[in-house]
C-alpha positions in Angstrom: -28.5 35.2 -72.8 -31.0 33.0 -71.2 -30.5 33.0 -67.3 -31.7 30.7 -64.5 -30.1 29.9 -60.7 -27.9 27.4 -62.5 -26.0 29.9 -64.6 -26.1 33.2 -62.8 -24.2 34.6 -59.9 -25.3 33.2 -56.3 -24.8 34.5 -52.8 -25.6 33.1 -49.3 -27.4 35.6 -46.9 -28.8 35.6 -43.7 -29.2 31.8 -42.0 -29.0 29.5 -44.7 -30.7 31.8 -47.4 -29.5 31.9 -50.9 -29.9 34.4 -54.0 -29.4 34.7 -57.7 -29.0 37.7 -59.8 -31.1 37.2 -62.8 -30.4 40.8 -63.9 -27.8 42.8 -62.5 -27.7 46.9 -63.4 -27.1 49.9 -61.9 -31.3 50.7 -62.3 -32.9 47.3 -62.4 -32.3 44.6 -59.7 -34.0 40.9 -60.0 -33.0 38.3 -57.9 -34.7 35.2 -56.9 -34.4 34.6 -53.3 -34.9 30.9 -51.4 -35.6 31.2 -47.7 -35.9 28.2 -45.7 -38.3 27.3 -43.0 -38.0 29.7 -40.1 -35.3 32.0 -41.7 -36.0 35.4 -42.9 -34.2 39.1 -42.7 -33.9 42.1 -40.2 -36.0 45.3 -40.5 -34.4 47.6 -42.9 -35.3 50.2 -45.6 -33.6 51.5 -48.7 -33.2 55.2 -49.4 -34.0 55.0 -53.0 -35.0 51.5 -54.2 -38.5 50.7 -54.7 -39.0 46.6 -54.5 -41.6 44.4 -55.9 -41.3 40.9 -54.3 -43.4 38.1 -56.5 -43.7 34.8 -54.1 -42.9 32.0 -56.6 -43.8 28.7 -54.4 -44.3 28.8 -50.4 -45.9 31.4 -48.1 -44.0 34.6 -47.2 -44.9 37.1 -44.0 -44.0 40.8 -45.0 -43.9 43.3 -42.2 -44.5 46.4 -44.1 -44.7 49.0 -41.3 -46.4 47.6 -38.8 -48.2 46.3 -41.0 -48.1 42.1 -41.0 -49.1 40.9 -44.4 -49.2 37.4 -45.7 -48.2 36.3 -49.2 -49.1 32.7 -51.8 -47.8 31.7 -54.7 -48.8 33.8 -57.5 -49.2 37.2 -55.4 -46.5 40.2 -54.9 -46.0 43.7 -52.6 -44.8 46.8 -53.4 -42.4 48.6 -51.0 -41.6 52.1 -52.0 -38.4 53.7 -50.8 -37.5 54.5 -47.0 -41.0 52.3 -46.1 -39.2 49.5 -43.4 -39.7 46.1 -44.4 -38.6 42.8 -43.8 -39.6 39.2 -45.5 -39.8 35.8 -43.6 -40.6 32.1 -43.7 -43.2 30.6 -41.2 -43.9 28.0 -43.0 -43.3 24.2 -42.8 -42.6 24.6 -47.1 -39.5 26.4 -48.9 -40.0 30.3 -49.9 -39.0 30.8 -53.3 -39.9 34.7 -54.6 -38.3 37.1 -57.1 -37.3 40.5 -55.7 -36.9 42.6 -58.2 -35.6 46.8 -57.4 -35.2 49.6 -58.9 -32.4 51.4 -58.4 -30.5 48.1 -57.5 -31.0 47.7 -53.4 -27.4 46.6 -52.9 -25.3 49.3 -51.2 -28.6 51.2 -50.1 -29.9 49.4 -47.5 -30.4 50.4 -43.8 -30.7 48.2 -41.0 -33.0 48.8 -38.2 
């Protein structure tokens, strides 16, 4: 079945941020995430899910760590398991990225 933001499951998160599950499974996670200008999530880590995020459009700031790393279009990250990361929006433009996990993330995050 063909899948896109306008025919999959949403959910609002954090101020103003929105999600869709593209594909939804016990082992494979992939969401596309919008975050507006200035919003973006707490520090956390998962136990067991490894993430790759994939910026679509806008500019994203990863801390990884304490590591500050700065994402375009057309780029991605790798976060391994327990690594504490978070993902925000400095920018004047929309952040639109796929996260996509493995296990699923849901129920196995940690916030710091």
């Amino acid at each position: 079945m063909k899948k896109s933001i306008h025919n999959t499951e949403h959910y609002k998160w954090g101020a103003d941020c929105d999600g869709w599950h593209l594909l939804k499974s016990p082992t494979l996670s992939v969401i596309q995430e919008r975050i507006p200008p200035g919003a973006g999530e707490a520090l956390h880590y998962h136990e067991r899910s490894q993430q790759l995020f994939y910026i679509l459009s806008g500019t994203a700031t990863f801390l990884v760590g304490t590591t500050t790393e700065i994402l375009a279009a057309g780029e991605s990250i790798h976060i391994p398991g327990g690594e504490a990361h978070l993902i925000r929006n400095d920018s004047a433009q929309l952040l639109n990225f796929l996260v996509i996990s493995e296990p699923m993330a849901h129920g196995d995050r940690i916030n710091l």
